[in-house]
C-alpha positions as CSV (number, residue, x, y, z in Angstrom):
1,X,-33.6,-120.6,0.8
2,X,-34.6,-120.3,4.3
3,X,-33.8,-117.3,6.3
4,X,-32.7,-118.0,10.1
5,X,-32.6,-115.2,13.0
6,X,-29.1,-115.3,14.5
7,X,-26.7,-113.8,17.1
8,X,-23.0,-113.5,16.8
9,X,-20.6,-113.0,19.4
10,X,-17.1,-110.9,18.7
11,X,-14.0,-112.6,20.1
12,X,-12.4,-109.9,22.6
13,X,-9.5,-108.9,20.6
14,X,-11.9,-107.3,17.8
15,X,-14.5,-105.4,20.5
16,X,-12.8,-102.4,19.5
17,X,-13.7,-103.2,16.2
18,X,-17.7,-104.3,16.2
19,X,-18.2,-102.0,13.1
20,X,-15.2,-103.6,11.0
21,X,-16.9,-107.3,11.4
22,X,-20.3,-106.1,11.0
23,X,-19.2,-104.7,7.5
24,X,-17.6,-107.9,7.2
25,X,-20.6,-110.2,7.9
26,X,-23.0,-107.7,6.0
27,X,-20.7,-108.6,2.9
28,X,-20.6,-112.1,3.9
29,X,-24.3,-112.4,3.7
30,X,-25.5,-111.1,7.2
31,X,-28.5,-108.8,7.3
32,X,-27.1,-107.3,10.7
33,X,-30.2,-105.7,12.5
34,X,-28.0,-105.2,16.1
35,X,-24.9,-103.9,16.9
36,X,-24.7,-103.9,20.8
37,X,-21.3,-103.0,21.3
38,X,-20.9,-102.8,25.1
39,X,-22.3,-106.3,24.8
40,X,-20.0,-107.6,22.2
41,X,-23.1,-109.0,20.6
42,X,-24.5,-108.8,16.5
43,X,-27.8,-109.7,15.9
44,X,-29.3,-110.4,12.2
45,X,-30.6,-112.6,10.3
46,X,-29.0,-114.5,7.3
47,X,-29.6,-117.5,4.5
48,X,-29.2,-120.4,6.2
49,X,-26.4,-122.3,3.7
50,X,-24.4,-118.9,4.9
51,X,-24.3,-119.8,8.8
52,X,-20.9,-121.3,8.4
53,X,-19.4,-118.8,6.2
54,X,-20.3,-116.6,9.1
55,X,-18.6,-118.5,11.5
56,X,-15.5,-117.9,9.5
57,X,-15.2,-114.1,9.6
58,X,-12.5,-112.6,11.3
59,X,-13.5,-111.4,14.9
60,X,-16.7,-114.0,15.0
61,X,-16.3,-115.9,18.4
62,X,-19.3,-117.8,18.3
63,X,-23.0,-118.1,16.2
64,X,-26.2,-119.1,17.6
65,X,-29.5,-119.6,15.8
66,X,-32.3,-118.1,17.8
67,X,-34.8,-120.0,19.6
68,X,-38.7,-119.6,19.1
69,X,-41.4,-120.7,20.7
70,X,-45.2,-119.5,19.8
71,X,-47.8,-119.6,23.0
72,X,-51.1,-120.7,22.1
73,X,-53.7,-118.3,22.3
74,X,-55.3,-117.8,26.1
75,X,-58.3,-118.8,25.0
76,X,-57.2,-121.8,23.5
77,X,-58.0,-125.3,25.1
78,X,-55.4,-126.8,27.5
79,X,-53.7,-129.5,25.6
């Protein structure tokens, strides 16, 4: 299975408990990497058949998959 990079943001009832859905997403298949409380924001990454489940634990407000985008080289030619 694919692994996707992913951040999740806490609904504001549980900011006071970033640490208890952290846990929670680390047993629901989360590799959490982040915890920026102030922010409100988890970042990790996960298998990506266990996005939704993610979605589902308590305190989750919202998942996004993260963007990237690789530069070519500088010396590459201009396409």
């Amino acid at each position: 299975m694919s692994k996707v990079n992913l951040s999740i943001s806490v609904d504001e009832n549980h900011m006071n408990k970033i640490l208890e859905v952290a846990d929670n997403l680390h047993s629901a298949g989360m590799n959490v990497q982040q915890v920026l409380d102030k922010l409100g924001i988890l970042t990790g990454s996960c298998d990506l058949d266990k996005v939704e489940t993610l979605s589902r634990v308590e305190g989750v407000s919202h998942v996004e998959l993260s963007r990237e985008y690789q530069l070519e080289p500088p010396e590459s030619d201009i396409q």
